[in-house]
PyMOL Python script that loads the backbone (N, CA, C, O; Angstrom):
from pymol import cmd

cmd.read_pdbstr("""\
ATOM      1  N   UNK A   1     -39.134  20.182 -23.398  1.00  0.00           N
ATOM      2  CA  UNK A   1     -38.430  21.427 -23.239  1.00  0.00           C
ATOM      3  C   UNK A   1     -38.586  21.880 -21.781  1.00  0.00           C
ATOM      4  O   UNK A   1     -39.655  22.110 -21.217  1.00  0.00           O
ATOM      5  N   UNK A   2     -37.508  21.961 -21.324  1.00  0.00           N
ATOM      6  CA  UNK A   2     -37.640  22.694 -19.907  1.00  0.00           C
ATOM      7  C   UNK A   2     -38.161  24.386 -19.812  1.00  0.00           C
ATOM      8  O   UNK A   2     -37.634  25.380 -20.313  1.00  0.00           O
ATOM      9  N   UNK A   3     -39.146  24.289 -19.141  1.00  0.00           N
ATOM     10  CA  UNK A   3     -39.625  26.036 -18.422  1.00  0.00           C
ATOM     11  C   UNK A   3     -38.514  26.208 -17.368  1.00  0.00           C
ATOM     12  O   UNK A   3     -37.931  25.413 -16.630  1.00  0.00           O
ATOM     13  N   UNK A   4     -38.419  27.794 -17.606  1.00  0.00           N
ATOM     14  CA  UNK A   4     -37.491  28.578 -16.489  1.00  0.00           C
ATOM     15  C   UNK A   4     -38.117  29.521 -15.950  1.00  0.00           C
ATOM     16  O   UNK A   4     -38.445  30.348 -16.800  1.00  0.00           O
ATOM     17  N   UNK A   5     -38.538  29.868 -14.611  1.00  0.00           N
ATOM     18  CA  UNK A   5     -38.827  31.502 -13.662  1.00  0.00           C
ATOM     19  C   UNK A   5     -38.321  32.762 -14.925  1.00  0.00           C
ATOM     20  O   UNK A   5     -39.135  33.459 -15.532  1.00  0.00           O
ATOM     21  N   UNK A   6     -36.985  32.819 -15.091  1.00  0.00           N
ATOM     22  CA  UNK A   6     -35.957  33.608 -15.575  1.00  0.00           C
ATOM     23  C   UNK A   6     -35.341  33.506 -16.326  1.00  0.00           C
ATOM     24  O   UNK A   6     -34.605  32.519 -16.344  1.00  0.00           O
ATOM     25  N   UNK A   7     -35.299  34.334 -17.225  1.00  0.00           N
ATOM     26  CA  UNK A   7     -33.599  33.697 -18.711  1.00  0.00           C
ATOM     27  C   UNK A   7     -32.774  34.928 -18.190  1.00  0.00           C
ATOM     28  O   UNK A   7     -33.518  35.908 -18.227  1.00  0.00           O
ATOM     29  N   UNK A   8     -31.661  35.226 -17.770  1.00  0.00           N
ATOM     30  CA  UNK A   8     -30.321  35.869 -17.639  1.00  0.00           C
ATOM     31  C   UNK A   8     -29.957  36.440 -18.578  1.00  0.00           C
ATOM     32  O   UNK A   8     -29.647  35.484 -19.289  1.00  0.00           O
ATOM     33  N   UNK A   9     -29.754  37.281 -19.132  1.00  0.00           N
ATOM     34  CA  UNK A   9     -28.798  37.614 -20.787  1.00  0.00           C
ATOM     35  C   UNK A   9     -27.953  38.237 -20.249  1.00  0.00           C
ATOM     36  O   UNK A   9     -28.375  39.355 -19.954  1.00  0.00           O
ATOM     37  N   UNK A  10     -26.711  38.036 -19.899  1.00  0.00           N
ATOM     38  CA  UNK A  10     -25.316  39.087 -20.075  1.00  0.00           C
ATOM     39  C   UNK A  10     -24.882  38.347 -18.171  1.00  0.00           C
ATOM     40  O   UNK A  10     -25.557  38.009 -17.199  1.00  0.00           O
ATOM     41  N   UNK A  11     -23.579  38.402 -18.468  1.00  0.00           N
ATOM     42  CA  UNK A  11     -22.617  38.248 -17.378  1.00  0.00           C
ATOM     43  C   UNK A  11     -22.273  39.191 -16.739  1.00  0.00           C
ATOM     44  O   UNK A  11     -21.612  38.731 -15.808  1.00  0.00           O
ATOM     45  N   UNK A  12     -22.327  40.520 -16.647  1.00  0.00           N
ATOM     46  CA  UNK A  12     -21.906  41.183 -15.984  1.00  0.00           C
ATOM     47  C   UNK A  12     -22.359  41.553 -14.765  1.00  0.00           C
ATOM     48  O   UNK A  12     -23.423  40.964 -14.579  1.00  0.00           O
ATOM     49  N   UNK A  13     -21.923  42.615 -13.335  1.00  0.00           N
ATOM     50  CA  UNK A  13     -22.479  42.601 -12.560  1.00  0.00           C
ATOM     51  C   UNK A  13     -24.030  42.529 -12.325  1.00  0.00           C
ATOM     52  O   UNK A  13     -24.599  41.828 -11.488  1.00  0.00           O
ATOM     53  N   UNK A  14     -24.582  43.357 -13.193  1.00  0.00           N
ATOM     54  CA  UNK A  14     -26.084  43.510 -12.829  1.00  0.00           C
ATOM     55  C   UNK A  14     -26.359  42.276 -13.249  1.00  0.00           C
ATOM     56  O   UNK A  14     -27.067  41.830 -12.347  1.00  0.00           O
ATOM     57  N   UNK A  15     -26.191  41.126 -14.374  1.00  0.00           N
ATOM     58  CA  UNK A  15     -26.184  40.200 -14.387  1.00  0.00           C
ATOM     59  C   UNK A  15     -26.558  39.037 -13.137  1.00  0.00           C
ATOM     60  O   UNK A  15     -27.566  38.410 -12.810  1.00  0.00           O
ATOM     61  N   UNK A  16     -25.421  39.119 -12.747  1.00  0.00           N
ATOM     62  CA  UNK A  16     -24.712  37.962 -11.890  1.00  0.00           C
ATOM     63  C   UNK A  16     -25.851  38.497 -10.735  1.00  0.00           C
ATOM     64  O   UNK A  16     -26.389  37.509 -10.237  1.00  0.00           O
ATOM     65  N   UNK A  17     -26.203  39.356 -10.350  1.00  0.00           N
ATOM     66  CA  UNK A  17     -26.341  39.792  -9.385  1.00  0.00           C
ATOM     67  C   UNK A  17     -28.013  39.146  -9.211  1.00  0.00           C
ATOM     68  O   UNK A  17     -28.507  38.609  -8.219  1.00  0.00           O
ATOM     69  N   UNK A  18     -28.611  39.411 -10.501  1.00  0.00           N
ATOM     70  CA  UNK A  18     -29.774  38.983 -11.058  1.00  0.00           C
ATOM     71  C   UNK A  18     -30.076  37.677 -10.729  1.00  0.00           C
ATOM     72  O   UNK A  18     -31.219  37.412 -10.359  1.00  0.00           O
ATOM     73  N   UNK A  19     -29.406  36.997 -10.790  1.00  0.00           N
ATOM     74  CA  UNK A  19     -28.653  35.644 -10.965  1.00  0.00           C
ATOM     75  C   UNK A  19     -29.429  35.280  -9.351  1.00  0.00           C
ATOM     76  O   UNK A  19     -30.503  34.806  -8.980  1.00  0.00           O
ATOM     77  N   UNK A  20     -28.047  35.873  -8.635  1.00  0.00           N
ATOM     78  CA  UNK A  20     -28.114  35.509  -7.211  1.00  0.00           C
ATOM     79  C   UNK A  20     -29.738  35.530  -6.578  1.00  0.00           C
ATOM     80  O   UNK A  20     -30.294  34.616  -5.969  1.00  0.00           O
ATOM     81  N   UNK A  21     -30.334  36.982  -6.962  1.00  0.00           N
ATOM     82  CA  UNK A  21     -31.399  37.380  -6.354  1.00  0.00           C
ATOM     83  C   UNK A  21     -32.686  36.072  -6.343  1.00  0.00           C
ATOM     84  O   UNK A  21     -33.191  35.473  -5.393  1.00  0.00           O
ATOM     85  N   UNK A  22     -32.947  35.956  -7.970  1.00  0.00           N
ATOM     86  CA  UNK A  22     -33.454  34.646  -8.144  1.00  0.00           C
ATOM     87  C   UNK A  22     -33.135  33.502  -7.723  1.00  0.00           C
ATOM     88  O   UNK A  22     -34.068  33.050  -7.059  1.00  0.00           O
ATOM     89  N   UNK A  23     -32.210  32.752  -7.783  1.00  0.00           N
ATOM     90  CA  UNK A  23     -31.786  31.934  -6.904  1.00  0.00           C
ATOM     91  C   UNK A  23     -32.183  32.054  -5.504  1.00  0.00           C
ATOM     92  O   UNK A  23     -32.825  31.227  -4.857  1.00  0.00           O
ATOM     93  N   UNK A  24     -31.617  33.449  -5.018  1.00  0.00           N
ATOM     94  CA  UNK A  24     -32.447  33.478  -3.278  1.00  0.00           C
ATOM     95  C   UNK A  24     -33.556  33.036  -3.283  1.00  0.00           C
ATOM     96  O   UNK A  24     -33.756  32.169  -2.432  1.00  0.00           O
ATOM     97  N   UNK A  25     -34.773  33.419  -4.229  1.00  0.00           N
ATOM     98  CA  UNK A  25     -35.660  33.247  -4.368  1.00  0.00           C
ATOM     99  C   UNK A  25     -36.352  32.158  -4.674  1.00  0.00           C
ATOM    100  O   UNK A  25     -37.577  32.259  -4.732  1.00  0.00           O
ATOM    101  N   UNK A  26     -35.891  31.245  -4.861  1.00  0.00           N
ATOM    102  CA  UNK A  26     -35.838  29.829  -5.206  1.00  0.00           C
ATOM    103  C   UNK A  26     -36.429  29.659  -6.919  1.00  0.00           C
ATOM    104  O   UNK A  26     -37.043  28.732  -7.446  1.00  0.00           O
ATOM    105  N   UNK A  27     -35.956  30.943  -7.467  1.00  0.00           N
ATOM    106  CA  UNK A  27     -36.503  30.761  -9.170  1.00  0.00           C
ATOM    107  C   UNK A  27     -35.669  29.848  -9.890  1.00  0.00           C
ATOM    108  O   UNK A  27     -34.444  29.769  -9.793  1.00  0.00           O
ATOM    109  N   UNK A  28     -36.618  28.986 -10.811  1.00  0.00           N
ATOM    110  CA  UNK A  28     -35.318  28.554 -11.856  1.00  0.00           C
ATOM    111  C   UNK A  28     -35.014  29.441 -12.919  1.00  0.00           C
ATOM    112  O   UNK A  28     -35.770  30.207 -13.516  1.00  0.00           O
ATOM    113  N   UNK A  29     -33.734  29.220 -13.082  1.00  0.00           N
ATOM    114  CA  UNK A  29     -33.557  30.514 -13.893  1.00  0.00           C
ATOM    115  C   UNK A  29     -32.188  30.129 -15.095  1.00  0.00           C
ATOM    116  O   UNK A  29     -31.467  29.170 -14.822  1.00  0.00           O
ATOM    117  N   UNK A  30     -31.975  30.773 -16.127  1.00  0.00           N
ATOM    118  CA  UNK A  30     -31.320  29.988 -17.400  1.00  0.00           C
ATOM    119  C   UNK A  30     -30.533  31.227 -17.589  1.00  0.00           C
ATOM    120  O   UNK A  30     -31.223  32.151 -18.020  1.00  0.00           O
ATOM    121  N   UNK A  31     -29.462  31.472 -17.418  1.00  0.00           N
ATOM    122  CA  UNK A  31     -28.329  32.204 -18.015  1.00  0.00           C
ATOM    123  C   UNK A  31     -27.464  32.363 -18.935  1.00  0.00           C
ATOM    124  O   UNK A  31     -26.744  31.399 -19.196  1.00  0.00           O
ATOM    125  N   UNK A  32     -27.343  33.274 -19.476  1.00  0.00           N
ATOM    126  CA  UNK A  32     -26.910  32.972 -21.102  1.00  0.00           C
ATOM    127  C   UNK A  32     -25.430  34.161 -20.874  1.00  0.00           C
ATOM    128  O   UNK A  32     -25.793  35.006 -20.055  1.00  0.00           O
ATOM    129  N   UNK A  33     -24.233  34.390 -21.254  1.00  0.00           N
ATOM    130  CA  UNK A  33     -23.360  35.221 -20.681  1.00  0.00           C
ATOM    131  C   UNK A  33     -21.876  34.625 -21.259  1.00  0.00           C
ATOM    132  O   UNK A  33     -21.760  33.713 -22.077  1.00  0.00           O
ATOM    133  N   UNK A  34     -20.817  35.354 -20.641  1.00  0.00           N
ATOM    134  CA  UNK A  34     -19.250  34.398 -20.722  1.00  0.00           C
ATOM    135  C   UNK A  34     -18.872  34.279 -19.657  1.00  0.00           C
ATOM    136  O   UNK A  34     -18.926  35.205 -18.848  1.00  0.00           O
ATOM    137  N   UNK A  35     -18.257  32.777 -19.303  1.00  0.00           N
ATOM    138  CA  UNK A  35     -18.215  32.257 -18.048  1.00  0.00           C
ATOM    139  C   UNK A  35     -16.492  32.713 -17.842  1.00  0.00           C
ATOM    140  O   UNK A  35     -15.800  31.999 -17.116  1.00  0.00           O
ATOM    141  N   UNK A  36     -15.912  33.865 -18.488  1.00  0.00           N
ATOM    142  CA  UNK A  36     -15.257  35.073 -18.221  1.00  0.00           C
ATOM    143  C   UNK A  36     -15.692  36.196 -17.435  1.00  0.00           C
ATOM    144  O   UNK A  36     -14.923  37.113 -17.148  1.00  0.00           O
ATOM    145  N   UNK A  37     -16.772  36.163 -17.115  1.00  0.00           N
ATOM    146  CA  UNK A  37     -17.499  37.341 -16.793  1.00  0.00           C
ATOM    147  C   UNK A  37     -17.540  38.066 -17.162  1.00  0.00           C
ATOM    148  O   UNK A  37     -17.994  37.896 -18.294  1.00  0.00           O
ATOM    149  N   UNK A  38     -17.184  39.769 -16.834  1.00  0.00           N
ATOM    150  CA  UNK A  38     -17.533  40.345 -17.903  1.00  0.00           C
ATOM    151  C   UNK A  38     -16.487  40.796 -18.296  1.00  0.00           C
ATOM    152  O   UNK A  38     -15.665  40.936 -17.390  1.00  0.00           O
ATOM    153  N   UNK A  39     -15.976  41.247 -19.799  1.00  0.00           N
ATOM    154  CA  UNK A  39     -14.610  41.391 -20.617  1.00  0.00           C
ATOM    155  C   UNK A  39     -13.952  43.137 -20.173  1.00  0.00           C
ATOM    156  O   UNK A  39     -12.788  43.534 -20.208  1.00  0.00           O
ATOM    157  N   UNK A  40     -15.143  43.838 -19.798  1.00  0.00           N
ATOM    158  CA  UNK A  40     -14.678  44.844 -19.170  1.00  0.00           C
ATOM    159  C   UNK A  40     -13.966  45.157 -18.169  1.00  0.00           C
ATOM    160  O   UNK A  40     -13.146  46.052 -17.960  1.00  0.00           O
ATOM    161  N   UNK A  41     -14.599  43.851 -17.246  1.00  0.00           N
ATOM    162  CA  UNK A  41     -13.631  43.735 -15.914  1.00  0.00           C
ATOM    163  C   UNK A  41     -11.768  43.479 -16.330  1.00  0.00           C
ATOM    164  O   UNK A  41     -10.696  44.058 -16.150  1.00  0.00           O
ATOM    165  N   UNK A  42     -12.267  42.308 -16.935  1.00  0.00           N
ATOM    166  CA  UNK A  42     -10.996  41.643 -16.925  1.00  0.00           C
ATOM    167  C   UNK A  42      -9.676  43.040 -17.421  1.00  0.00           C
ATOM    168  O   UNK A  42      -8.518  42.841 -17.054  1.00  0.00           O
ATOM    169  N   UNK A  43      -9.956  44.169 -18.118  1.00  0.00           N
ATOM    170  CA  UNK A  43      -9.167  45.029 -18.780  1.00  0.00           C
ATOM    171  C   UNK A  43      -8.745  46.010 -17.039  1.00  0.00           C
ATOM    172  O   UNK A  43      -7.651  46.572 -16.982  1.00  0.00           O
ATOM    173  N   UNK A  44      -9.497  46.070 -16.071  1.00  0.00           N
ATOM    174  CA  UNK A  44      -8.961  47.114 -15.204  1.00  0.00           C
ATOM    175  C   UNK A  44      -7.993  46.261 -14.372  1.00  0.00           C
ATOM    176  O   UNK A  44      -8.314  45.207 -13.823  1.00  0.00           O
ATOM    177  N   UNK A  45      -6.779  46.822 -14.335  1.00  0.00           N
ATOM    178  CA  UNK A  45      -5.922  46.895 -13.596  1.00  0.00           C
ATOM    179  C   UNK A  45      -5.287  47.804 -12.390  1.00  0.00           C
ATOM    180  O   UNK A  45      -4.370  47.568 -11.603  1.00  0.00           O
ATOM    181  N   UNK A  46      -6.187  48.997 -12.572  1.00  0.00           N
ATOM    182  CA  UNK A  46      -5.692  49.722 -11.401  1.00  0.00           C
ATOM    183  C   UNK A  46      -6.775  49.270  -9.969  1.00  0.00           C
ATOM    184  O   UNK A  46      -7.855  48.724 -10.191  1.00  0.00           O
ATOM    185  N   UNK A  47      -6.392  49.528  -8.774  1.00  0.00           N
ATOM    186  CA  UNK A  47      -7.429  48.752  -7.832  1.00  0.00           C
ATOM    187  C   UNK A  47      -8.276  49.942  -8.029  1.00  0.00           C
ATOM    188  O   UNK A  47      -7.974  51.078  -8.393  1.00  0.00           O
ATOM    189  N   UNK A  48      -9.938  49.172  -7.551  1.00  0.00           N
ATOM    190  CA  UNK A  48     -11.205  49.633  -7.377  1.00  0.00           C
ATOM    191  C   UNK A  48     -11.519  50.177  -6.301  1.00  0.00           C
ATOM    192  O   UNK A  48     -11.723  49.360  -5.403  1.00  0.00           O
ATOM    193  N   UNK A  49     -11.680  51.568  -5.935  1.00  0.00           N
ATOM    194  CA  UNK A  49     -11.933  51.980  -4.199  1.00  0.00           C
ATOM    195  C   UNK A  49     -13.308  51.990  -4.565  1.00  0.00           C
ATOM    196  O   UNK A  49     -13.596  51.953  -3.368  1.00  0.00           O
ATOM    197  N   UNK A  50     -14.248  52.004  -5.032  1.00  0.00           N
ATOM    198  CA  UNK A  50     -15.547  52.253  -4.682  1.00  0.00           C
ATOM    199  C   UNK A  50     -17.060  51.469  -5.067  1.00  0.00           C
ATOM    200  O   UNK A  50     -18.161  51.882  -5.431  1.00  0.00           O
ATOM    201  N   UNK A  51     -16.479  50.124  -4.776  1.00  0.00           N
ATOM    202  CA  UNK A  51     -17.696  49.031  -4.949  1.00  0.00           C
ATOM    203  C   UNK A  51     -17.678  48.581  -3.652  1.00  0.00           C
ATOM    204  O   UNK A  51     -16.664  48.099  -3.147  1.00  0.00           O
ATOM    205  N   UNK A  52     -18.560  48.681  -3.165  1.00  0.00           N
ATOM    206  CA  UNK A  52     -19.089  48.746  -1.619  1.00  0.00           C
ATOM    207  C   UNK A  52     -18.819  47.104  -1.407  1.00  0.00           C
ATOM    208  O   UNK A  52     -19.207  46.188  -2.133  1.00  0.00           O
ATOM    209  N   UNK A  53     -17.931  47.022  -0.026  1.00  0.00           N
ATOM    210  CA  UNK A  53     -17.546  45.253   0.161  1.00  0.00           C
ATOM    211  C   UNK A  53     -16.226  45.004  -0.372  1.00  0.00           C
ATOM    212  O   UNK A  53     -15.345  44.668   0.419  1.00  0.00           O
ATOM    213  N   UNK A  54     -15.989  45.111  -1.498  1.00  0.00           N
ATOM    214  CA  UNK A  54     -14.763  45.043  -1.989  1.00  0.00           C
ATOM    215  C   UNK A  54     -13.941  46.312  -2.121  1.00  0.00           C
ATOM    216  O   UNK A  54     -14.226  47.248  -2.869  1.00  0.00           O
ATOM    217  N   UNK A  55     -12.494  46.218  -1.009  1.00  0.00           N
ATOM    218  CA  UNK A  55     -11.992  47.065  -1.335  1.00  0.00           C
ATOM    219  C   UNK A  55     -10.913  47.313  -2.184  1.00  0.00           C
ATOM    220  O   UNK A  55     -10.222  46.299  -2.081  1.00  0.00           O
ATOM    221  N   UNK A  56     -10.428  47.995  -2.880  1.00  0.00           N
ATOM    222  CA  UNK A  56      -8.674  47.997  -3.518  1.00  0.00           C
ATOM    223  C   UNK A  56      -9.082  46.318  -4.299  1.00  0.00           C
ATOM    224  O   UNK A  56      -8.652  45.376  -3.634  1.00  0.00           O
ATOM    225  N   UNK A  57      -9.588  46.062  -5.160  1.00  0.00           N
ATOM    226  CA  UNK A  57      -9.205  44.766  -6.234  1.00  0.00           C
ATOM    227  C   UNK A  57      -9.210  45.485  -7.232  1.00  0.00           C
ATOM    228  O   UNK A  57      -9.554  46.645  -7.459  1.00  0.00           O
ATOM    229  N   UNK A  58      -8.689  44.477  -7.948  1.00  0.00           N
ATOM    230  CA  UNK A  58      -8.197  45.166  -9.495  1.00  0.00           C
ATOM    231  C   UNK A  58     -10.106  44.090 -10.009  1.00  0.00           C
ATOM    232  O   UNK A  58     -10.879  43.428  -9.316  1.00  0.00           O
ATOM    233  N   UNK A  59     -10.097  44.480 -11.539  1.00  0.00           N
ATOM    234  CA  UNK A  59     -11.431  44.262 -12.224  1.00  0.00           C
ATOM    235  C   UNK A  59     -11.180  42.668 -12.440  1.00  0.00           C
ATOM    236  O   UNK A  59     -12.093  41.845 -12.375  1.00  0.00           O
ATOM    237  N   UNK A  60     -10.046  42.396 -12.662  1.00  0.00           N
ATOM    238  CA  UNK A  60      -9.792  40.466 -12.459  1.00  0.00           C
ATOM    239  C   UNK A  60     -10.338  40.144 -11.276  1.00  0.00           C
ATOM    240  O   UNK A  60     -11.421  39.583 -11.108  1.00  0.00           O
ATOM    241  N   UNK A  61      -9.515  40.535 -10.391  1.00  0.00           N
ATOM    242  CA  UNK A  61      -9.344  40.153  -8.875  1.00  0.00           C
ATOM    243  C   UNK A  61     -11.021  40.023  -8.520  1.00  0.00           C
ATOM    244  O   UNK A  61     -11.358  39.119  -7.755  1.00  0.00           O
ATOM    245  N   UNK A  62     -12.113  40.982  -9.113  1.00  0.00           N
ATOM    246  CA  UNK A  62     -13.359  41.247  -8.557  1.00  0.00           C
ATOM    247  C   UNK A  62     -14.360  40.388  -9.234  1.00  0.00           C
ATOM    248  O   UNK A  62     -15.396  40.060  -8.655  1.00  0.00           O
ATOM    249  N   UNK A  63     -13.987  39.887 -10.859  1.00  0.00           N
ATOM    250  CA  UNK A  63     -14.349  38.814 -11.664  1.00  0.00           C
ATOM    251  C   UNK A  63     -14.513  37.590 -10.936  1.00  0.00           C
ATOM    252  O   UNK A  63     -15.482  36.831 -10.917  1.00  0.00           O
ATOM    253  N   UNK A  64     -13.593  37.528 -10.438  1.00  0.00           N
ATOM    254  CA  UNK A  64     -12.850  35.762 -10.041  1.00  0.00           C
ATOM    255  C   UNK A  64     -13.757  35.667  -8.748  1.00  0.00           C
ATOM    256  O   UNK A  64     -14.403  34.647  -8.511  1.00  0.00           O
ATOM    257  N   UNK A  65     -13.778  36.897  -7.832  1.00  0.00           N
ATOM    258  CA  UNK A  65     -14.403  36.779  -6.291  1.00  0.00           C
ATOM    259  C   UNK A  65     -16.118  36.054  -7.084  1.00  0.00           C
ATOM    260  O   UNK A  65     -16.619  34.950  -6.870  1.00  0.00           O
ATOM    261  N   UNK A  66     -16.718  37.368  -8.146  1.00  0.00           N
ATOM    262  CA  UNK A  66     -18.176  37.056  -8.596  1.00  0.00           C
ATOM    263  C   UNK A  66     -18.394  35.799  -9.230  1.00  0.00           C
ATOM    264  O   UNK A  66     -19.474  35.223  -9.362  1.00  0.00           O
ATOM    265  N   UNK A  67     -17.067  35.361  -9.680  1.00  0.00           N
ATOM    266  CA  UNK A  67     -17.255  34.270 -10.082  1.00  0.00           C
ATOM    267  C   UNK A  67     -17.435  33.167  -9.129  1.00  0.00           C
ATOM    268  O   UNK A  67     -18.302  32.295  -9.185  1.00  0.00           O
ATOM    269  N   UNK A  68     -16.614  33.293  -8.346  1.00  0.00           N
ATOM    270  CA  UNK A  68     -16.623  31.995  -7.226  1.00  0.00           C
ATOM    271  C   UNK A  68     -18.045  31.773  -6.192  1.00  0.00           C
ATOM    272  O   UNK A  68     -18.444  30.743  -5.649  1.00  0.00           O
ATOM    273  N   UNK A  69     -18.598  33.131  -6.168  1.00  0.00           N
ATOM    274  CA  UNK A  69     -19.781  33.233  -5.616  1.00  0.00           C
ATOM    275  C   UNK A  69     -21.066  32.693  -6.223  1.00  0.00           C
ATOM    276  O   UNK A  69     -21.997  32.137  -5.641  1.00  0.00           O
ATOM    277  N   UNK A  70     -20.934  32.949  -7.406  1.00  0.00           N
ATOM    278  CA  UNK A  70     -22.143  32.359  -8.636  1.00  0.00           C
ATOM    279  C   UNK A  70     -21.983  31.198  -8.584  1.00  0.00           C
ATOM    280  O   UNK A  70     -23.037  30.585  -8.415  1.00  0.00           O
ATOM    281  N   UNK A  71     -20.393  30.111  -8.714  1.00  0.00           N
ATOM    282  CA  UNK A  71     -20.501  28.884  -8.607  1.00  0.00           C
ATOM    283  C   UNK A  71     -20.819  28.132  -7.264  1.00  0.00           C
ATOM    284  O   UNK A  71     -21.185  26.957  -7.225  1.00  0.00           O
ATOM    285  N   UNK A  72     -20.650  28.891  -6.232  1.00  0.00           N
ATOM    286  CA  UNK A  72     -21.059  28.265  -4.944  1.00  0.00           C
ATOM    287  C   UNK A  72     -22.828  28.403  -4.968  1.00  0.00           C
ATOM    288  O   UNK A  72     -23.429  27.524  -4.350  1.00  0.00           O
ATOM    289  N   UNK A  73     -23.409  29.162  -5.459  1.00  0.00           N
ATOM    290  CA  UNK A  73     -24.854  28.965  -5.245  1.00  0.00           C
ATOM    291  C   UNK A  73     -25.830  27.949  -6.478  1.00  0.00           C
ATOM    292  O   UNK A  73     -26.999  27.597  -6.634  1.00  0.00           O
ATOM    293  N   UNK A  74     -24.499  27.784  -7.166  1.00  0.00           N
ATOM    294  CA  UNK A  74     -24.971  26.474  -8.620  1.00  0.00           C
ATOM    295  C   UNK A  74     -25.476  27.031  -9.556  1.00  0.00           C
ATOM    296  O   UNK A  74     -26.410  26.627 -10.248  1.00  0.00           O
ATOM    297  N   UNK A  75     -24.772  28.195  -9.658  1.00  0.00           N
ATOM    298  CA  UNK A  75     -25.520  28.851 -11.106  1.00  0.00           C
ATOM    299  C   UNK A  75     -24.619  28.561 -11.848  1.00  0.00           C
ATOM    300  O   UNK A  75     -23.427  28.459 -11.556  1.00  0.00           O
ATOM    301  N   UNK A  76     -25.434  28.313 -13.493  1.00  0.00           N
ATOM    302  CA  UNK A  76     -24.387  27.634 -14.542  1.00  0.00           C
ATOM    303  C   UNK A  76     -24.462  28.747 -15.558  1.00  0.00           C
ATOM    304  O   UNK A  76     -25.555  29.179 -15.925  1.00  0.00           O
ATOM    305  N   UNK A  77     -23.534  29.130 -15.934  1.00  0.00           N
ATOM    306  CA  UNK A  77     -23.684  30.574 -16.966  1.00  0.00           C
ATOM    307  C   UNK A  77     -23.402  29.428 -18.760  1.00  0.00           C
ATOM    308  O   UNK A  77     -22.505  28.606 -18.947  1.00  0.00           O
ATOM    309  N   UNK A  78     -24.429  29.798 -19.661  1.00  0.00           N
ATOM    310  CA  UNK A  78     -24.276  29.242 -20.700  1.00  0.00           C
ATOM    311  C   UNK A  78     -23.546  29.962 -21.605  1.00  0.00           C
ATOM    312  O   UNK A  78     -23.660  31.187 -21.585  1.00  0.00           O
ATOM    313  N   UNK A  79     -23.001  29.569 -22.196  1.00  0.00           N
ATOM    314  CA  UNK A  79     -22.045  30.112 -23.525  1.00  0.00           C
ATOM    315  C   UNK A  79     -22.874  30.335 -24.724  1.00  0.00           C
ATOM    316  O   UNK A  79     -22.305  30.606 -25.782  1.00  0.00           O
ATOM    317  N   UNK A  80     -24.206  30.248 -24.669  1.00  0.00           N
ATOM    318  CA  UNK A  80     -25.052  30.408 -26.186  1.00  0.00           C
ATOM    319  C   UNK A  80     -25.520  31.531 -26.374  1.00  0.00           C
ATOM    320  O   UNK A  80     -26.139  32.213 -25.557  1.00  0.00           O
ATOM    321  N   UNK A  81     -25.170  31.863 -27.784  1.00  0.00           N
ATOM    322  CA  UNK A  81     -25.322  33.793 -27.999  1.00  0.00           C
ATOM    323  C   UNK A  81     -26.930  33.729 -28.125  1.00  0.00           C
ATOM    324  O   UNK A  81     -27.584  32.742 -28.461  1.00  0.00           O
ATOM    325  N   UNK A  82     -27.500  35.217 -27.722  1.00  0.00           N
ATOM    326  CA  UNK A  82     -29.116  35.253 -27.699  1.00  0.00           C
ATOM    327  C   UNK A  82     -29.122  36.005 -29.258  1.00  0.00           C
ATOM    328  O   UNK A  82     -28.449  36.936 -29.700  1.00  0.00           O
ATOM    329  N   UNK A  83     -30.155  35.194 -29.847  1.00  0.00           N
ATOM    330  CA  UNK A  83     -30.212  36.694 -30.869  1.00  0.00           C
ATOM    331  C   UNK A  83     -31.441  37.499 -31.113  1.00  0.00           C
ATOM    332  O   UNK A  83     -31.466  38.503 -31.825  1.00  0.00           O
ATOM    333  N   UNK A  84     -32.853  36.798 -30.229  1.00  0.00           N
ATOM    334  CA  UNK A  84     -33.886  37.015 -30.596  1.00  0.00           C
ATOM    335  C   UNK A  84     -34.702  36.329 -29.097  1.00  0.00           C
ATOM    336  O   UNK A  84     -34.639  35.139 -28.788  1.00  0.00           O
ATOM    337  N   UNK A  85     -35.517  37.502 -28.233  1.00  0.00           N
ATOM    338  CA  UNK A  85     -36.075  37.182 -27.165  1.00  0.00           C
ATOM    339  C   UNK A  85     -37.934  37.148 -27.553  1.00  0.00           C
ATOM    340  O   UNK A  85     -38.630  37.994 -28.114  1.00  0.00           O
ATOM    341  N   UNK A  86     -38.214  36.074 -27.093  1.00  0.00           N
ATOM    342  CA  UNK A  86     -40.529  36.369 -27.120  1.00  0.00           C
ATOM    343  C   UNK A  86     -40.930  35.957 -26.160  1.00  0.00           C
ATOM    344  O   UNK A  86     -40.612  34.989 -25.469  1.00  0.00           O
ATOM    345  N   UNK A  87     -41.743  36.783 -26.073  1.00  0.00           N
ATOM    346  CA  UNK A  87     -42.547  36.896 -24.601  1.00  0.00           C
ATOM    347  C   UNK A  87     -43.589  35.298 -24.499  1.00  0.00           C
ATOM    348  O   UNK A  87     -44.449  35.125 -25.362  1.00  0.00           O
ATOM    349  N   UNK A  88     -43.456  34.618 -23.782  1.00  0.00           N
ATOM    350  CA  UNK A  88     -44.005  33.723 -23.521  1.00  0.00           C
ATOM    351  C   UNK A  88     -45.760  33.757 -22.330  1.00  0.00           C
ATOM    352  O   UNK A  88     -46.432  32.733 -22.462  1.00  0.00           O
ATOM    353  N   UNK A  89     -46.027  34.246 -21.874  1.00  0.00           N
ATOM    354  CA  UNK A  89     -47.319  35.033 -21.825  1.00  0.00           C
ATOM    355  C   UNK A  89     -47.341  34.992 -19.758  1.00  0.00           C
ATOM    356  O   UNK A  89     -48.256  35.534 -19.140  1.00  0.00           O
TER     357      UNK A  89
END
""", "prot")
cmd.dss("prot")
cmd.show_as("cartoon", "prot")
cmd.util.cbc("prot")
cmd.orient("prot")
């Protein structure tokens, strides 16, 4: 069985972001999420003025950017639902 630094639960920004940080960090780390990102995004269509960096994207448009960023640093988001987390010590 492989050990991980980190397990990930959820795709969304704070997610992904989680993601990245560890990775900077050189953690291994196991992500569990939809490689949709997150389903909330995908519903906004009007553009976004106030996520710092990105200006005017719609919640697709800002998906697809987080997405492309997560795959350039080799993070693999898993498709397996969590249903039950234990603390390993």
């Amino acid at each position: 069985m492989t050990r991980y630094d980190i397990a990930i639960i959820g795709s969304g920004p704070a997610g992904l972001e989680a993601a990245l940080t560890a990775k900077n960090r050189n953690k291994s780390i196991l992500m569990f999420g939809s490689k949709v990102i997150s389903n909330k995004m995908q519903v906004i269509h009007h553009p976004i003025t106030n996520y710092l960096g990105l200006k005017n994207v719609t919640g697709k448009e800002m998906a697809d950017i987080f997405l492309d960023q997560i795959t350039d640093a080799g993070i693999e988001i898993h498709e397996q639902k969590v249903t039950t987390v234990y603390a390993m010590g």
